[in-house]
N, CA and C atoms as an extended XYZ file, in Angstrom:
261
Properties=species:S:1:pos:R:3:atomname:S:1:resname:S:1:resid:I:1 pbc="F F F"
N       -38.727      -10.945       30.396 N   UNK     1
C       -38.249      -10.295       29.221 CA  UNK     1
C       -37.045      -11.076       28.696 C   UNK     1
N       -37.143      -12.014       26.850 N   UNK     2
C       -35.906      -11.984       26.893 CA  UNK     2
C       -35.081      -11.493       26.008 C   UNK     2
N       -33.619      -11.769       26.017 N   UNK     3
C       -32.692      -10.921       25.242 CA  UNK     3
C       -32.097      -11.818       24.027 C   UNK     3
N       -32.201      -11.490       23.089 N   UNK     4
C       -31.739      -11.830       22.373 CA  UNK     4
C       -31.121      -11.829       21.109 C   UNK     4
N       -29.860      -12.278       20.735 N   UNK     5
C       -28.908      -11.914       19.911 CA  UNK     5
C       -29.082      -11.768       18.513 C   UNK     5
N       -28.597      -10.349       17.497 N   UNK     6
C       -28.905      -10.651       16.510 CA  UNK     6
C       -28.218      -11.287       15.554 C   UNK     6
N       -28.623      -12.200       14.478 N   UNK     7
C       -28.019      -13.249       14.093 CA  UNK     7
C       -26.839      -12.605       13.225 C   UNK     7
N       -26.020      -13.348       13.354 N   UNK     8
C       -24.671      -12.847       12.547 CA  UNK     8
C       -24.823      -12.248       10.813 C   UNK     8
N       -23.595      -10.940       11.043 N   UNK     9
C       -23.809      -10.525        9.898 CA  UNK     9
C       -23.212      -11.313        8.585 C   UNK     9
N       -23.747      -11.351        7.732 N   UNK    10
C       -23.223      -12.037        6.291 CA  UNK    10
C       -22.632      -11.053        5.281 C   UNK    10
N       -21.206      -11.312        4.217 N   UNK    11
C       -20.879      -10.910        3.573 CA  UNK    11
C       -21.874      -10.426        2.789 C   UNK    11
N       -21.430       -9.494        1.875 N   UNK    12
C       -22.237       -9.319        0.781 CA  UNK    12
C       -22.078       -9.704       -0.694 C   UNK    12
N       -22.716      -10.242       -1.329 N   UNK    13
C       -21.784      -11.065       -2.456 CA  UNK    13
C       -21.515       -9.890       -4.002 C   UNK    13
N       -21.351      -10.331       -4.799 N   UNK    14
C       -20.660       -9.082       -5.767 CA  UNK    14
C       -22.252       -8.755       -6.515 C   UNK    14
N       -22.251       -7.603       -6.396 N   UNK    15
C       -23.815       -6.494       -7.473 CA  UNK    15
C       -23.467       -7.287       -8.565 C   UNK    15
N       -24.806       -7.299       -9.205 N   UNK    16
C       -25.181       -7.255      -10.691 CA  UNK    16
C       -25.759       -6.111      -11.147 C   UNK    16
N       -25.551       -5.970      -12.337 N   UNK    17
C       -26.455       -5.099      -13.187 CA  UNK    17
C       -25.752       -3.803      -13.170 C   UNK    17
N       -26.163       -3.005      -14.131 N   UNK    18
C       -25.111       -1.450      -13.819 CA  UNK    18
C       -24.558       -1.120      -14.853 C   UNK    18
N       -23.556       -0.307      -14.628 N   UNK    19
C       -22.678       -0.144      -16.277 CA  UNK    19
C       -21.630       -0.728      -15.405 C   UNK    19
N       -21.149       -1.299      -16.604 N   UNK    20
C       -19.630       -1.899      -16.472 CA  UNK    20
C       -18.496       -1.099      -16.248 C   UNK    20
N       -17.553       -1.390      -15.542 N   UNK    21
C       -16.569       -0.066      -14.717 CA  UNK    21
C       -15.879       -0.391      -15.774 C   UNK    21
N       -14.893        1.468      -16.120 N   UNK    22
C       -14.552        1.405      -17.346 CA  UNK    22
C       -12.821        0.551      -16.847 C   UNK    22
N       -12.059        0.429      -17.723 N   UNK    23
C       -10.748       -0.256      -17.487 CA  UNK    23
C        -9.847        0.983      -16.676 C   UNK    23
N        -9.760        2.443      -16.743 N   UNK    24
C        -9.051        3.316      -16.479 CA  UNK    24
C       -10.180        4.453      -15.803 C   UNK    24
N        -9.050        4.952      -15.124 N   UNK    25
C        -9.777        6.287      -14.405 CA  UNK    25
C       -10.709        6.776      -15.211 C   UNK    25
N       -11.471        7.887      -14.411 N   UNK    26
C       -12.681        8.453      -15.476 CA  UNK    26
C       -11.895        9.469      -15.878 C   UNK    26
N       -12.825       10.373      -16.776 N   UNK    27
C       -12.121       11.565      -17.513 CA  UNK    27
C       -11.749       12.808      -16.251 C   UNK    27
N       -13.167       12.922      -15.160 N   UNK    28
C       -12.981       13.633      -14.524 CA  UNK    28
C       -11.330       13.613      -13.452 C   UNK    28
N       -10.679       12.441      -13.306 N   UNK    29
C       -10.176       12.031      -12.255 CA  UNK    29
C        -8.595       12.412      -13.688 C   UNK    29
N        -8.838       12.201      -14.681 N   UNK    30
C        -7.301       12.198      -15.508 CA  UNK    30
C        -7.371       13.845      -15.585 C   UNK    30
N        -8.636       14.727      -15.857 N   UNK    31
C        -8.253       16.210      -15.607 CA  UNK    31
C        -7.553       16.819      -14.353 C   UNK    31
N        -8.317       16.155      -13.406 N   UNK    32
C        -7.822       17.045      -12.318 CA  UNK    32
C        -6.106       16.357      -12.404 C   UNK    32
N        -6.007       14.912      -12.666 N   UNK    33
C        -4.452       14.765      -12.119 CA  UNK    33
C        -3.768       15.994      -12.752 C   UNK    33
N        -3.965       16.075      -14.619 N   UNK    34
C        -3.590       17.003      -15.093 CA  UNK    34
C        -2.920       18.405      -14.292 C   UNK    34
N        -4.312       18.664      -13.614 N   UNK    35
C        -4.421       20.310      -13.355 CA  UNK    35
C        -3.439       20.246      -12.061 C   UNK    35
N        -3.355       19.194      -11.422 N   UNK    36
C        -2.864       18.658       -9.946 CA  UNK    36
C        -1.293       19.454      -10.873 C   UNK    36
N        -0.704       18.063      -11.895 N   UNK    37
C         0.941       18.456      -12.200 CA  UNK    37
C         0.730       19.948      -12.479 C   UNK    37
N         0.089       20.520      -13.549 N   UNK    38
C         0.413       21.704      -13.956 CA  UNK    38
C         0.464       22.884      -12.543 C   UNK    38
N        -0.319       22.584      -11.811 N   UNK    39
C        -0.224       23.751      -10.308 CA  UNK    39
C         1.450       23.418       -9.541 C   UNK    39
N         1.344       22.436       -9.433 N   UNK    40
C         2.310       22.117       -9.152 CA  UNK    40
C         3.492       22.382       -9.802 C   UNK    40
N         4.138       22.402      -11.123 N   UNK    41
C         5.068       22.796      -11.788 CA  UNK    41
C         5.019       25.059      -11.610 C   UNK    41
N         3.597       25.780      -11.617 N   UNK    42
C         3.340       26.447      -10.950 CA  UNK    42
C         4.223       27.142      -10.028 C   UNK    42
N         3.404       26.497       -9.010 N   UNK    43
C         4.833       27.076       -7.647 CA  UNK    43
C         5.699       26.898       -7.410 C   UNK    43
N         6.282       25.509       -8.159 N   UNK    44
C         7.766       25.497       -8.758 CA  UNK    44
C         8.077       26.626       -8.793 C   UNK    44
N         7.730       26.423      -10.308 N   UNK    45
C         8.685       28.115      -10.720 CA  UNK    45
C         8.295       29.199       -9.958 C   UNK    45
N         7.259       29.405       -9.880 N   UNK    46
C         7.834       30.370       -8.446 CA  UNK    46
C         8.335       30.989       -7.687 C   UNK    46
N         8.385       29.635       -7.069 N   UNK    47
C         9.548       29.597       -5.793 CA  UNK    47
C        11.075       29.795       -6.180 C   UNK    47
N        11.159       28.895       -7.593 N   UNK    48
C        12.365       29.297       -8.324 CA  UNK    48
C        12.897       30.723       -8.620 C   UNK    48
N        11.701       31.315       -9.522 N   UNK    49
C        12.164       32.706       -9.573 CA  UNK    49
C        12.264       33.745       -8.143 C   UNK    49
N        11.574       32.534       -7.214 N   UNK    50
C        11.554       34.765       -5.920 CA  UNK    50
C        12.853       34.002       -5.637 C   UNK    50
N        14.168       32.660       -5.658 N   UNK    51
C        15.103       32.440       -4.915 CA  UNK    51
C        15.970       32.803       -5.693 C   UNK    51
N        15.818       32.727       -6.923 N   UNK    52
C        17.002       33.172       -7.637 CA  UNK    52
C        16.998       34.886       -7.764 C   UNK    52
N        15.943       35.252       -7.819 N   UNK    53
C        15.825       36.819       -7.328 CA  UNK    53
C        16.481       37.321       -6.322 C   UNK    53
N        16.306       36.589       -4.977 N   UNK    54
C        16.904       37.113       -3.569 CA  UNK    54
C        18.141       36.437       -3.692 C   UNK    54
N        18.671       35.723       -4.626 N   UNK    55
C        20.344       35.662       -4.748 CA  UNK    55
C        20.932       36.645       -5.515 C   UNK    55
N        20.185       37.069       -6.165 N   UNK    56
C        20.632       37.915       -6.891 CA  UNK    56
C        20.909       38.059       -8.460 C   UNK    56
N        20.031       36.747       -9.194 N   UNK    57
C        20.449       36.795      -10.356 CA  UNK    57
C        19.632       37.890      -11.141 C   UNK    57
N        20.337       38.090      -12.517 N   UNK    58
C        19.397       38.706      -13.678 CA  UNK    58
C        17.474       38.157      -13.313 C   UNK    58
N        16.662       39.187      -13.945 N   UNK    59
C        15.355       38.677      -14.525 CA  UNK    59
C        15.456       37.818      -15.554 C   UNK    59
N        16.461       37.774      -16.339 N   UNK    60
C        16.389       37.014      -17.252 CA  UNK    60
C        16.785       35.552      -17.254 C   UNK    60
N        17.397       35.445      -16.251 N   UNK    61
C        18.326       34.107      -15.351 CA  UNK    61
C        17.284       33.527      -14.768 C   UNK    61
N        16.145       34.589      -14.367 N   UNK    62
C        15.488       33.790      -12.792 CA  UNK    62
C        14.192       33.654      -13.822 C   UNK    62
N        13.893       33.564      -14.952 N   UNK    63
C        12.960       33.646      -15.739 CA  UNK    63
C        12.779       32.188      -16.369 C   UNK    63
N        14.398       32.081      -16.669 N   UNK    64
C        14.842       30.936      -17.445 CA  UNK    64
C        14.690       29.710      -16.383 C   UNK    64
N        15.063       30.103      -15.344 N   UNK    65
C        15.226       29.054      -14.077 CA  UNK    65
C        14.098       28.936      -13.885 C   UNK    65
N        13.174       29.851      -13.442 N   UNK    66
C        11.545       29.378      -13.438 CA  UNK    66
C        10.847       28.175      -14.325 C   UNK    66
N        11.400       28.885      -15.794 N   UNK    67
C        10.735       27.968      -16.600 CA  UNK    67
C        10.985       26.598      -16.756 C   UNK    67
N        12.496       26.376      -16.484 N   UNK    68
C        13.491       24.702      -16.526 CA  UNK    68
C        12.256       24.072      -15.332 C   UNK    68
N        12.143       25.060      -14.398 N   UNK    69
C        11.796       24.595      -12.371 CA  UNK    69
C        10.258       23.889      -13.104 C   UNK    69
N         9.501       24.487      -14.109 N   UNK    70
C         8.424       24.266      -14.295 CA  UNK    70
C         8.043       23.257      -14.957 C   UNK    70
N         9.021       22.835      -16.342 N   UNK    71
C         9.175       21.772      -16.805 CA  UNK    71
C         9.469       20.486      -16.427 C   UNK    71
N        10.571       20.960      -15.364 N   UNK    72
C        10.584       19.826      -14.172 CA  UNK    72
C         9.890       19.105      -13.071 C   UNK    72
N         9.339       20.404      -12.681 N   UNK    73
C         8.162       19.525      -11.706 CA  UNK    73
C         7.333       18.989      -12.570 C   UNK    73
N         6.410       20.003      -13.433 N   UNK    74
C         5.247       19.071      -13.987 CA  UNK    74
C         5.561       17.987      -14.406 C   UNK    74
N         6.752       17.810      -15.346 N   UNK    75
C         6.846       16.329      -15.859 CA  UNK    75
C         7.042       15.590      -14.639 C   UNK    75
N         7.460       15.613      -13.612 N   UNK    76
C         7.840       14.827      -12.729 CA  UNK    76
C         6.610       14.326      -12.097 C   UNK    76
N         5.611       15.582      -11.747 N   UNK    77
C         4.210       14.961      -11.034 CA  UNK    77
C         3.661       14.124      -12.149 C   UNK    77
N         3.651       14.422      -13.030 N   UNK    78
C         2.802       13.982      -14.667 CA  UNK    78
C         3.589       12.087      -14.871 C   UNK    78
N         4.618       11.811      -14.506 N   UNK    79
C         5.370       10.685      -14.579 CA  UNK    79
C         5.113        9.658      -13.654 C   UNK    79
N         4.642       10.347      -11.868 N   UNK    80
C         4.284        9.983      -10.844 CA  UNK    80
C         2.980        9.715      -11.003 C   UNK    80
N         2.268       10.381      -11.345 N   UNK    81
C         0.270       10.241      -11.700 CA  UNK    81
C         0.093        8.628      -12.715 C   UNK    81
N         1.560        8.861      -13.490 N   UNK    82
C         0.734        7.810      -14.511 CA  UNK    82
C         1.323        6.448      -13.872 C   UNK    82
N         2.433        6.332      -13.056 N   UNK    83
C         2.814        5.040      -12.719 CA  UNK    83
C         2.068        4.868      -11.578 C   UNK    83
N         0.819        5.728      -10.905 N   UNK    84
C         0.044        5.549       -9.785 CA  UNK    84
C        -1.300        5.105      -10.642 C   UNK    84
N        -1.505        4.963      -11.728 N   UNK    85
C        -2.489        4.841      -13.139 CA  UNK    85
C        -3.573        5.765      -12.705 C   UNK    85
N        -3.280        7.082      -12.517 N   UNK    86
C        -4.610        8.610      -12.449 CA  UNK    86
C        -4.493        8.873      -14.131 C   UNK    86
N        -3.388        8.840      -14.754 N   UNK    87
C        -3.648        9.340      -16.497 CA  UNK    87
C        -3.430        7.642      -17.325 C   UNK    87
């Protein structure tokens, strides 16, 4: 019986044919980043309003603070997505 080796594997060289990959993310991949910042700005505020609550401010304080907390994160994830090129 004999044994013998199978012959070495070879690269694979670059596909033809197909659609051409577009220059930027697809649409599906720039929504979700979207939906990604906006959740995220989300529990921001949040978290903003139940802390400024259990300190003790006004509803109207911890409302306002929510909303700054919200503007802030999202733009911040939304700033991060695009210099990672998702938008």
């Amino acid at each position: 019986m004999s044994l013998t080796t199978p012959p070495p594997a070879t690269a694979a060289g670059p596909q033809t044919g197909g659609a051409p990959q577009p220059d930027g993310p697809s649409k599906t991949v720039k929504v979700m980043a979207i939906l990604i910042a906006i959740h995220s700005g989300t529990l921001g505020a949040l978290l903003a309003f139940m802390i400024t609550r259990h300190l003790g401010a006004t509803p109207l304080v911890a409302i306002g603070s929510a909303g700054a907390t919200f503007l802030g994160v999202s733009a911040t994830v939304k700033y991060t997505e695009e210099k990672l090129h998702l938008l």
